[in-house]
N, C-alpha and C positions, 0 to 999 in steps of 0.2 A: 674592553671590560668596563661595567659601571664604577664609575669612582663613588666608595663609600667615605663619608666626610667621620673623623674623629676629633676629639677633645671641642665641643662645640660649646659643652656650658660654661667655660670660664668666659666664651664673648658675648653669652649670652645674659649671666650676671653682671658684666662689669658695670662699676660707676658709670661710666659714661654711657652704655645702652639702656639701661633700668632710666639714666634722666630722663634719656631719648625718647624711653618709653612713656614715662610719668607725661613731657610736655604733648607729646599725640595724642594719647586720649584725653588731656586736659583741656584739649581745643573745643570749645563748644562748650564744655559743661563746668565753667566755673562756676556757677551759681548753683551747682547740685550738691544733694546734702553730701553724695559721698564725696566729692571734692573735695568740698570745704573740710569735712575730717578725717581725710587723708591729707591736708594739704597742714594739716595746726602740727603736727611733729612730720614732715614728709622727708628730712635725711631718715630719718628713726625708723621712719613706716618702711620706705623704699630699702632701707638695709636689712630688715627682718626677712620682707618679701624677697630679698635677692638671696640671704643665705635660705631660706625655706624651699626655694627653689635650686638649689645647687645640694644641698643634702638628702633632698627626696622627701622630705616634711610637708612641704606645700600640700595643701588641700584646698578641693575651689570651693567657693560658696555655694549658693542657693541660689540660682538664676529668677530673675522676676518674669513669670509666662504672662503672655496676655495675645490676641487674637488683632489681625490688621487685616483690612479687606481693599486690596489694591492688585490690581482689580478681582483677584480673588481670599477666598478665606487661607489666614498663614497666619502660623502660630510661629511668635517670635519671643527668645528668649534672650533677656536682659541681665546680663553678666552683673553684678557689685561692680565696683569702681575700682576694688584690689585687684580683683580676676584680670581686666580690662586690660591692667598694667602687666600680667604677668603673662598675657596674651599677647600683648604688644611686640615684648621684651624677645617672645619667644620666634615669631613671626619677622620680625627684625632683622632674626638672622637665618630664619630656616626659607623665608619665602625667595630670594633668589635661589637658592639652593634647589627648590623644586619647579620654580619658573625657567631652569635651565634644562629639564626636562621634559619641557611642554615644547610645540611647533607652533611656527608662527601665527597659525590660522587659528589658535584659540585665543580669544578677545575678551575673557571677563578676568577682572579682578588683577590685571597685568600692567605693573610700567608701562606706558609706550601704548597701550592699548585702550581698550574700554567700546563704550557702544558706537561711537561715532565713526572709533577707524573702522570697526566692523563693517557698517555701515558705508562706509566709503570706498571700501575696498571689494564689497560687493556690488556695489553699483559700477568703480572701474572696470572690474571683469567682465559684468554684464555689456559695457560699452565696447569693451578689445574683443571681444570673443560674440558678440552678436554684430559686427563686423562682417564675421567668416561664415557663422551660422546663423543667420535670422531667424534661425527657428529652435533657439534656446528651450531646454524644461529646465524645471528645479522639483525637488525632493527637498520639502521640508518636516520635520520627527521634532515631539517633545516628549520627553520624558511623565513620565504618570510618576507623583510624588517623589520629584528626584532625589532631595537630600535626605526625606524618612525611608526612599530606600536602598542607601549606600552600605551594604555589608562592611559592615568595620574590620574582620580577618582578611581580605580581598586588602581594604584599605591598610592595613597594618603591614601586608607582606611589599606594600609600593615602599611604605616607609622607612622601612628595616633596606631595602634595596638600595635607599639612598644615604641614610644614617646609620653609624654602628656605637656613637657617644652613648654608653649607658647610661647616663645622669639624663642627658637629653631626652634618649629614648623615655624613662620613668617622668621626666615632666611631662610630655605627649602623654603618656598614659593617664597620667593625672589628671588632665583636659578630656580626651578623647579614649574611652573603655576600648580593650582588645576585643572585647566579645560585642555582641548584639547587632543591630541595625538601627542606621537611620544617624546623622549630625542635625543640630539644634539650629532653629535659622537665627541668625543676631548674634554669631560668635565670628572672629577673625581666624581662628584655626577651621573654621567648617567652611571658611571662604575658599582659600589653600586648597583642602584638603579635598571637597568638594572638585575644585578645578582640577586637581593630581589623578582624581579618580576614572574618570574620563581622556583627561589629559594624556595621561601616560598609556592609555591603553585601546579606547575606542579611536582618539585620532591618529592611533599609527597604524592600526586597523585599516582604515582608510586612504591612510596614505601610503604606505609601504606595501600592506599585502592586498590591497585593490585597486593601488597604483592611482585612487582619484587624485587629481591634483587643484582642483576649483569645491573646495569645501569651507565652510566658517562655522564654528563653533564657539558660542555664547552660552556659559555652562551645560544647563540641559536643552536647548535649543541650536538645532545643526540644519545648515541648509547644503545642500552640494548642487550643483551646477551639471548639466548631461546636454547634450543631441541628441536624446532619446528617450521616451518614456520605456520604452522596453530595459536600455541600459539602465538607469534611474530603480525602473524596480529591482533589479537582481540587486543594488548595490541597498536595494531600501529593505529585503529579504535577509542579506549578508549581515546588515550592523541591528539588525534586530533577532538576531539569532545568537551571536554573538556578545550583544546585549545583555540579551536574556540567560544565555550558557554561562557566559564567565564575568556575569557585574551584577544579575540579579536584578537589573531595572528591565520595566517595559514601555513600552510606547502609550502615552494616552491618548495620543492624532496622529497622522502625518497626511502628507497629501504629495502629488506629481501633476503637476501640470504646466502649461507653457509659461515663459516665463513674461510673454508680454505680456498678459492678464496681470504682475504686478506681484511682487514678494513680501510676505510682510514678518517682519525679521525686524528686531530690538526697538517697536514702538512705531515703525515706518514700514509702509506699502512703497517698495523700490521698484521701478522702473529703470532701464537706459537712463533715460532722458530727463528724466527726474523723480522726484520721490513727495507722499505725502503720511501727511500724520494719519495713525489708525482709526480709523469710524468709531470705535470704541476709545478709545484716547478722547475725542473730540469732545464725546457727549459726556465723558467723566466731565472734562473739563468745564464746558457749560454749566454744566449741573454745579459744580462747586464753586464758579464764580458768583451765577444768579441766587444762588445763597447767603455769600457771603454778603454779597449788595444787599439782598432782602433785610440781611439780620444785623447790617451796619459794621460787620467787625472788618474792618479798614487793615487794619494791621496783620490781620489772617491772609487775607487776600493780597496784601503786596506780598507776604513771605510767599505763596502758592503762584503769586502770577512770577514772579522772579526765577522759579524753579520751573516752572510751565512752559517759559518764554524761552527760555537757557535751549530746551527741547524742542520748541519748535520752530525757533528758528532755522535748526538746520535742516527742513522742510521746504520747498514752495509754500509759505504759508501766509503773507503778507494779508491775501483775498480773507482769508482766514481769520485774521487778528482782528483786520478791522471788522468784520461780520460781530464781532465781539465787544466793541465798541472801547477797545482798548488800545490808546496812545501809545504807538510804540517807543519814542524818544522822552516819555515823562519821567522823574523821580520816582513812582510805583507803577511803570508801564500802566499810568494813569485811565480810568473807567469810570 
């Protein structure tokens, strides 16, 4: 039987989770206005927000929207600095709680996980298992607008399955409406929740009732592993029906083909034998370095190549870096 968890908001107010919380998202944004005036009375502030949150009072702000084009249009929505904290607080204690629901083979937003093991643990399989079968396919699906369209009653009844704290549950609600469609992107509970949505449902899909066992799933991005393209499609038929029946998302691509042609899955084209950065990665990145040199800003471009460099080194990329006339061993991966 599902263990439903109870009495969760007394740990999720206390003193010592609410600091917890205040110093996470205080990382990176001391210098922002809301910092700073959360931070001139912050026992005062943090205890309002803690009992506001445990009475059912709490109400969240007014999210700041604006639009980010990486690599496509995404409309991100920016919490106030209170919210941030009462997200934290909340996530703090409900995210292992719904990350013990999830299977191993999903890789976003997870302890222990993220893009790299994804990435590495596809490439190991690709190497054990083209071994025995050299003649590997892969089935790769993304989701068409996956977080504007996660049905929120869908998402409410995973919720209620794992949490029965009514204080809890009415701060979740507070965050995230029972009714409607679609979670905001730039919130920590839509991170979560997002992953739970899928999580709890399409990857047991997969592995329990179709028995795959070589699949990775990277929120709305899922690749699975066959010795067949015929196999492949029935399983690419099954979770898009399924999808569509009981989650309400559809596919905006997907593809079946062998898998020596090269997988490209969290940013990398994976092979056996090795792996490289995506043709599209590449030329963002050209493009935003020869810029930043054209236009002198020095300090844009070490924050960018720093963050650029993090990701491609775990590539065969070397041939690569230097084509770009950037020092890999300098103080700003020097250009």
């Amino acid at each position: 039987m599902t263990r439903r968890y109870r009495n969760l908001i007394g740990r999720i107010v206390s003193v010592s989770n609410m600091e917890a919380a205040l110093r996470l998202t205080a990382a990176g944004k001391r210098l922002t206005g809301g910092y700073l005036e959360f931070k001139e009375f912050s026992a005062l502030n943090l205890a309002d927000l803690a009992r506001e949150m445990a009475d059912g009072s709490y109400v969240a702000g007014t999210p700041h929207e604006f639009h980010i084009f990486d690599p496509k249009k995404r409309l991100i929505s920016a919490l106030p600095f209170r919210d941030r904290i009462a997200q934290q607080a909340l996530c703090l204690v409900i995210g292992p709680i719904f990350d013990r629901a999830l299977l191993p083979r999903a890789y976003a937003c997870r302890p222990g996980k993220g893009t790299h093991a994804g990435v590495m643990q596809l490439q190991s399989d690709l190497r054990r298992e083209g071994r025995a079968n050299p003649r590997l396919y892969f089935l790769k699906t993304d989701f068409s607008a996956y977080f504007a369209s996660i049905e929120r009653p869908v998402l409410w009844r995973l919720i209620e399955a794992k949490i029965s704290c009514r204080a809890t549950l009415g701060l979740i609600e507070a965050m995230v409406p029972r009714t409607g469609i679609g979670l905001p992107i730039g919130s920590l509970t839509s991170q979560i929740f997002a992953n739970l949505y899928t999580g709890a449902t399409l990857d047991r899909h997969l592995q329990q009732t179709l028995r795959e066992r070589l699949w990775y799933r990277y929120m709305d991005d899922l690749v699975v592993l066959g010795t067949s393209s015929e196999h492949l499609s029935a399983v690419k038929a099954s979770i898009e029906a399924f999808s569509r029946d009981e989650l309400g998302l559809r596919f905006s691509k997907w593809q079946i083909a062998p898998a020596a042609r090269g997988i490209n899955f969290l940013g990398y084209r994976i092979w056996a034998s090795h792996k490289l950065l995506r043709r599209d990665s590449v030329i963002r990145a050209r493009r935003k370095i020869a810029a930043y040199r054209a236009a002198g800003e020095h300090e844009r471009l070490r924050r960018f190549l720093a963050a650029w460099l993090g990701h491609a080194r775990w590539a065969d990329s070397s041939n690569l870096i230097r084509s770009l006339g950037i020092q890999q061993n300098g103080p700003e991966g020097r250009c």
